[in-house]
N, C-alpha and C positions, 0 to 999 in steps of 0.2 A: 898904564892905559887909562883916558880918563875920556870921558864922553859927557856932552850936555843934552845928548838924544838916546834915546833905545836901551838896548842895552849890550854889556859890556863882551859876552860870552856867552852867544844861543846854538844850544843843541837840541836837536828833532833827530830821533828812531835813529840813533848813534851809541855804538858800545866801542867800551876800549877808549874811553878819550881820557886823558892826561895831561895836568898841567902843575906847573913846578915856577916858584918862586917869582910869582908878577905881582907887579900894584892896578888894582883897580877901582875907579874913584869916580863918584860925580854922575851916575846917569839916571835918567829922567824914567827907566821903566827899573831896569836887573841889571849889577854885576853880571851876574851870573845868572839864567836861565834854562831850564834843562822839559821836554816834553819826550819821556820814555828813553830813558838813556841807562844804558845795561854795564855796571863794571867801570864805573866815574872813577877818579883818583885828583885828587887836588893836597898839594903840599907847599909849604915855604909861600904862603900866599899871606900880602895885605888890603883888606878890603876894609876903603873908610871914605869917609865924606860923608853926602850923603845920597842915595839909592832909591827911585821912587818917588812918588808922589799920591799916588792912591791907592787906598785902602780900601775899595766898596768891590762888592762881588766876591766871586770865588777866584779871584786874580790877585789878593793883594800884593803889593810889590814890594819886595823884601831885597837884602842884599842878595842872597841865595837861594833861589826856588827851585824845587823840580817839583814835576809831575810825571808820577809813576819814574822811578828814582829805582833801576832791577838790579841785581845780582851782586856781588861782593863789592862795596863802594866803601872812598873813605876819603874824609877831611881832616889832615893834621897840620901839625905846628904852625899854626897861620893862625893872624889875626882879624878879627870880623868884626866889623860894624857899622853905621848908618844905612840900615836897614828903615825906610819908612814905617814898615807894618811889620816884619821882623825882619830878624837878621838872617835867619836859618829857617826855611818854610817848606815842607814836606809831603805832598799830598797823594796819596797812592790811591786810586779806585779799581785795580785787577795783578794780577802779576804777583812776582815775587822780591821782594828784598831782601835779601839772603841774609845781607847783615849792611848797617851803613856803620864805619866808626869813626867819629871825632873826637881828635885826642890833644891833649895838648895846644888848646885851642885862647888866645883872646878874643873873649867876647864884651866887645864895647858898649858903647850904648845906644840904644835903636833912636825915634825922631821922635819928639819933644807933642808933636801933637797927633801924630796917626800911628804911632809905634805901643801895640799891644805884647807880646809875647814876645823874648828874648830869642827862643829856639822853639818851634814847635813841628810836631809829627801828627797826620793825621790818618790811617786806615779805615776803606769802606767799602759796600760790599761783602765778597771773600777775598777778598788781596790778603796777601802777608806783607809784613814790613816788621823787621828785630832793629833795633839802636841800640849802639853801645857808643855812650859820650863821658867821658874820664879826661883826670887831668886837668881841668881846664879851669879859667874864671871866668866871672861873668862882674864885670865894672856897672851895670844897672837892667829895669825893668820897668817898665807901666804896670805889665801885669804878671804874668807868671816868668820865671826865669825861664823855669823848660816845663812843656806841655807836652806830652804824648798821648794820645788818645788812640782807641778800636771802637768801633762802629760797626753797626748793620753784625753778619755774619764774618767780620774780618778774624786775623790771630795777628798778638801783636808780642814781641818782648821788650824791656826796655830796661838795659844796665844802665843806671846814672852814677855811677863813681866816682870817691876823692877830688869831687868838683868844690870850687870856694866863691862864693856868690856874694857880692858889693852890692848895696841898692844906691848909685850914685845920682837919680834922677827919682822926679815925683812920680810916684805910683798913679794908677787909676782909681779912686774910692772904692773899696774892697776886692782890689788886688795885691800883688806880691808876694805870690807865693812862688817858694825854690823853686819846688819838683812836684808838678800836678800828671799825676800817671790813669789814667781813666779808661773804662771798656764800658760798652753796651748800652750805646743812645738808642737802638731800637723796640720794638714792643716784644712780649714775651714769645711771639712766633719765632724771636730771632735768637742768636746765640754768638756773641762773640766771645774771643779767647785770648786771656791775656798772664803773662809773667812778668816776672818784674825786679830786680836790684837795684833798690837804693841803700848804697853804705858807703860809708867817711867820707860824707858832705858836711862842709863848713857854713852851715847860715850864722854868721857872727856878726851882727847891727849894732854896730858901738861906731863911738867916737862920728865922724862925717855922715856913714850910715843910717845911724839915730831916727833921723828924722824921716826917713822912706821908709824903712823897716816893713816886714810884710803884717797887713793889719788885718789878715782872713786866716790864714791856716801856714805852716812853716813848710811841712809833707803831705799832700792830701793824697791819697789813691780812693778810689772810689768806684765799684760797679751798677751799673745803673738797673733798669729798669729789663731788664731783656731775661734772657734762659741761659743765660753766659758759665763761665768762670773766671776766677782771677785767682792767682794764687802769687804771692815772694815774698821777699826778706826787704823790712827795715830793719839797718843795723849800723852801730856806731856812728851815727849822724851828731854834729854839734851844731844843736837849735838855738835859737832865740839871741838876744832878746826881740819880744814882738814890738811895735809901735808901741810909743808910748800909750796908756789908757785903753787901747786896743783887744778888744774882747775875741781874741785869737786863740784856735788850738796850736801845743808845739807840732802834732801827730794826730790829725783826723783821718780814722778809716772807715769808710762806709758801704754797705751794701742794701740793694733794693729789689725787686724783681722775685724773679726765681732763681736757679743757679747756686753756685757754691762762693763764696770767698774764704782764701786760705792767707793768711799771715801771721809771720813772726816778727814780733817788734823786740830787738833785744840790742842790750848797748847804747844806746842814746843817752845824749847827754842834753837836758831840756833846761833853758832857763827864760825867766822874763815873759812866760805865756797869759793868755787872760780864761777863759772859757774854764779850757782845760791843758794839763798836760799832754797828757795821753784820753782820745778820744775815737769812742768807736761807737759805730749806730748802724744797726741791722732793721732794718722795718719797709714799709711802704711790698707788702706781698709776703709769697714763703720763702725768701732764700735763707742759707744756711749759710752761717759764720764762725771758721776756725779758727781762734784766736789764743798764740802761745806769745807772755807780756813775759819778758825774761832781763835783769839785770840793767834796768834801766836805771840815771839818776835825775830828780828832778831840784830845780833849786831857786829862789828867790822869783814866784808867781806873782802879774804886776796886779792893779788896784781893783782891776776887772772878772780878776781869779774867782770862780767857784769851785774846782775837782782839781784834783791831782789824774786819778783815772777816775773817765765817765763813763761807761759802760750802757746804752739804753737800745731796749732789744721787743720791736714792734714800737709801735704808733697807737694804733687804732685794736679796737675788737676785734676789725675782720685781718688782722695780720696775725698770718703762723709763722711768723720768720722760727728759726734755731739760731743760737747762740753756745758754739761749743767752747767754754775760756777756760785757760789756766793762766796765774796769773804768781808768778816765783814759783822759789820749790823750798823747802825748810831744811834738805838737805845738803844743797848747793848755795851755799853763800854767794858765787860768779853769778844764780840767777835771783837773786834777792834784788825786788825794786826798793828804791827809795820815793816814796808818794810821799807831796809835798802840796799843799793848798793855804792859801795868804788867810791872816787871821781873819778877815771879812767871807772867805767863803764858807760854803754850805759845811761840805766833809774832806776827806783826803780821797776814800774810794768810795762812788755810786754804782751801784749796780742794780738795773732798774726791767722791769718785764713785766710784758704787759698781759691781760688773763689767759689769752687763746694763745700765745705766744710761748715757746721752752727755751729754757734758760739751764744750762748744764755745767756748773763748777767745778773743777778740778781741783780735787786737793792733791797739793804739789811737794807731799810731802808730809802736812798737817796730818793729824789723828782726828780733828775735832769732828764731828757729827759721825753720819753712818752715811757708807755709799747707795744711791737708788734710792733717798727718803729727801721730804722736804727740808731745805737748811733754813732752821730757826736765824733772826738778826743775831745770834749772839754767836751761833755755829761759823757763818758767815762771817764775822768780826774775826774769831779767833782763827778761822785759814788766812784769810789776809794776813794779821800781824804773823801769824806763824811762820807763814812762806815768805818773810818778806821783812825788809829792815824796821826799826823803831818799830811805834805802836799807831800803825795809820787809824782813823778814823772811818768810820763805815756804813755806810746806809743804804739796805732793799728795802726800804719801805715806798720809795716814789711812783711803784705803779701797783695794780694789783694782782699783778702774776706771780706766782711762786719761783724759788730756785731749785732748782735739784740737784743733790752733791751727788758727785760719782769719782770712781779711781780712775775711769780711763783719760786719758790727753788726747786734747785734739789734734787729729792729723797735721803734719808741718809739710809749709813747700818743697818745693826742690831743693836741695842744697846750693850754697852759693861759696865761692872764695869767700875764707874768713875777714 
C-alpha cells in the first residue's frame, strides 16, 4: 500500500486491530496512525520510503504513531523506516499500557532533515506505559536511537535488550545516543516512577559507523528534577567507541530533585569514551543515589579522556544529595572493575562531594580504614585498588566534602534476566 496523501492505517477508540504482513510506503502524514487503540498487534510488516513531512507540534509525523497506545500491544519481525520525525513515536497522556513489545524489528533510517529520535516513548500525567524492545537493529539516528521518557506523575518500565545499533547517517551536534531512559521533567510537587533494563546492547561505531558515532553519552538514564524514583540494571552492554575527539561518557547516570535513584552497572564492556567511562552525578537538590559499579571493563579512552569512573555528588552548598556507592568487591574477582583513563587525563577514579552533601563508600570487601569514620585519600585509594583490578589511580580531593566509609551496600533494583 503506498499513498502520496494521508495516511496509510488510521485507528480512532479501536481494540483488537491486527495486521500481518503488508508493505506501506510513501505517505505525506503516517503509515501508520493510531488515537486510543487498546490491544494493536502488527507482524511481518515493511515500512519504508518515506513518511511525513512535518515535524512542529505535538503531531510529529513519524512512520508509526499512536496516541495513548492501551493494553497488551506488539510489533514484531517487521521492518521500519522513513519515519520523518521518527520512526516509532509513542505518546500516552492517561490509561494504561500494559506492555508494548518490539521484537525482532529492522529499524532503518528515519529523514535526513526532520528526523530526530529513532524510537521514542513518551508518558504524562499518571498514565502507565512498560516497553519491551529486543532483538532488533537500528541502521541510524540524528539523535537518540531509543528515547523513553516519564513525566508529570506518570510510571514507566522500559526493557531495552540484545538490540545492535549502526549510526548510518549524521547525527544532530550532541546527539546519538543508543538508549536515553529518563523520568521526572516535573517540579518536586510531582513524582514519577520509573524501571528500567538495559542489557547486551551492542553500540559498536567502527569501520562506516566511525564517523556518526554517538558524541554525547552511549547510555544515559537520568532522573530529573521532581520527587520520583528510578531504579534498574545496566548490564553487559558493548559500548563505544564514541566520535572520534568526542568528549563523551560510555555510561552517564544522573539524578537531581528529591527521590531515590537505584542502579546497578555491572558487565559492560566500555571502549573509545572521552569525559568518562563510567559516570554518575547526583546534585542539583536532596536526592539519594544507590549506586552498586560491579565487574565492569574499560579499555583504550579517546584524546578527550579525563576518568575512568567519575563519581560527583552535589553541585552547590545548598545541595544535600546522598551518594550510597560500592564500587567491586576484593572477594569476587566476577566483580572487580578494570578503570582505565588515557595518559592525558586527570585520574582512573574521582570521587568528588561536596560539604553539605554525604557521600558513603562501601568497602566491598577491602579492610582498609574503619566503617562510620572519615576516609582519609589514601584509605580511599586502597578500597578502590583492593576491590578492583590493577592499581587505579584515585582522587577525593576535588570538592570539599568528606567520604564516609561504611560495611553496608547499597540497596540494588529489582532483579532482572541475567
Amino acid at each position: 500500500m503506498s499513498g502520496s496523501a494521508g495516511t496509510g492505517i488510521f485507528l480512532r477508540n479501536t481494540s483488537g486491530a491486527s495486521f500481518t504482513n503488508m508493505q506501506l510506503n510513501d505517505f505525506s502524514n503516517f503509515a501508520v496512525y493510531g488515537n486510543t487503540v487498546t490491544n494493536f498487534t502488527m507482524t511481518g510488516m515493511t515500512i519504508n520510503g518515506v513518511n511525513g513531512n512535518n515535524n512542529a507540534g505535538d503531531r510529529e509525523e513519524s512512520s508509526i504513531r499512536f496516541d495513548n497506545l492501551l493494553g497488551t500491544s506488539s510489533i514484531t519481525n517487521s521492518s521500519i523506516s522513513g519515519g520523518y520525525n521518527q520512526n516509532v513515536d509513542l505518546y500516552n497522556t492517561s490509561g494504561t499500557l500494559t506492555r508494548l513489545t518490539m521484537d525482532n524489528i529492522q529499524f532503518g533510517l528515519i529523514d535526513a532533515t526532520g528526523g530526530n529520535d529513532n524510537v521514542r516513548g513518551q508518558v504524562y500525567n499518571t498514565a502507565t506505559a512498560n516497553y519491551t524492545l529486543t532483538n532488533s537493529t537500528f541502521a541510524g539516528t540524528r539523535a537518540d536511537f531509543i528515547a523513553f521518557l516519564a513525566n508529570n506523575n506518570s510510571t514507566m518500565d522500559a526493557v531495552v535488550r540484545s538490540n545492535t545499533f549502526h549510526n548510518g547517517q549524521a547525527i544532530i551536534p550532541g546527539g546519538g545516543s543508543a538508549i536515553d531512559i529518563r523520568s521526572g521533567s516535573g517540579t518536586l510537587a510531582q513524582a514519577a516512577t520509573t524501571t528500567f533494563d538495559i542489557s547486551h546492547n551492542t553500540l559498536a561505531n567502527t569501520g562506516a559507523d566511525a564517523a556518526n558515532a554517538y558524541d554525547t553519552v552511549g547510555i544515559f538514564v537520568a532522573k530529573g528534577k521532581d520527587s520520583g524514583t528510578m531504579a534498574g540494571t545496566i548490564a553487559s552492554n558493548t559500548i563505544g567507541p564514541a566520535k572520534s575527539g568526542a568528549n563523551a561518557d560510555g555510561i552517564f547516570v544522573r539524578s537531581a530533585g528529591a527521590g531515590t535513584t537505584t542502579v546497578l552497572i555491572q558487565n559492560n564492556s566500555l571502549s573509545g569514551y572521552g569525559n568518562a567511562g563510567i559516570h554518575l552525578q547526583n546534585n542539583d537538590g536532596s536526592s539519594t543515589m544507590n549506586a552498586s559499579i560491579f565487574g565492569n571493563v574499560e579499555s583504550n579512552p579517546n584524546s578527550q579522556n579525563i576518568y575512568g569512573l567519575f563519581v560527583d555528588n552535589g553541585a552547590t552548598a545548598s545541595d544535600t544529595s546522598t551518594m550510597n556507592l560500592v564500587v567491586g568487591d576484593a572477594s569476587n574477582l566476577g566483580k572487580q572493575n578494570t578503570f582505565v583513563s588515557s595518559a592525558i587525563g586527570i585520574v582512573d577514579v574521582s570521587l568528588a562531594n561536596t560539604v553539605n552533601a554525604h557521600f558513603n563508600l562501601a568497602r566491598g570487601g577491602s579492610t582498609a580504614g574503619t566503617p562510620n569514620t572519615t576516609g582519609t585519600l589514601a584509605q580511599v585509594t586502597q578500597i578502590i585498588g583492593d576491590d578492583n583490578t590493577g592499581s587505579p589511580t584515585v582522587d577525593n580531593t576535588a570538592s570539599a566534602g568528606v567520604i564516609t566509609l561504611t560495611d553496608t551496600l547499597p540497596p540494588l533494583p529489582p532483579v532482572v534476566a541475567p
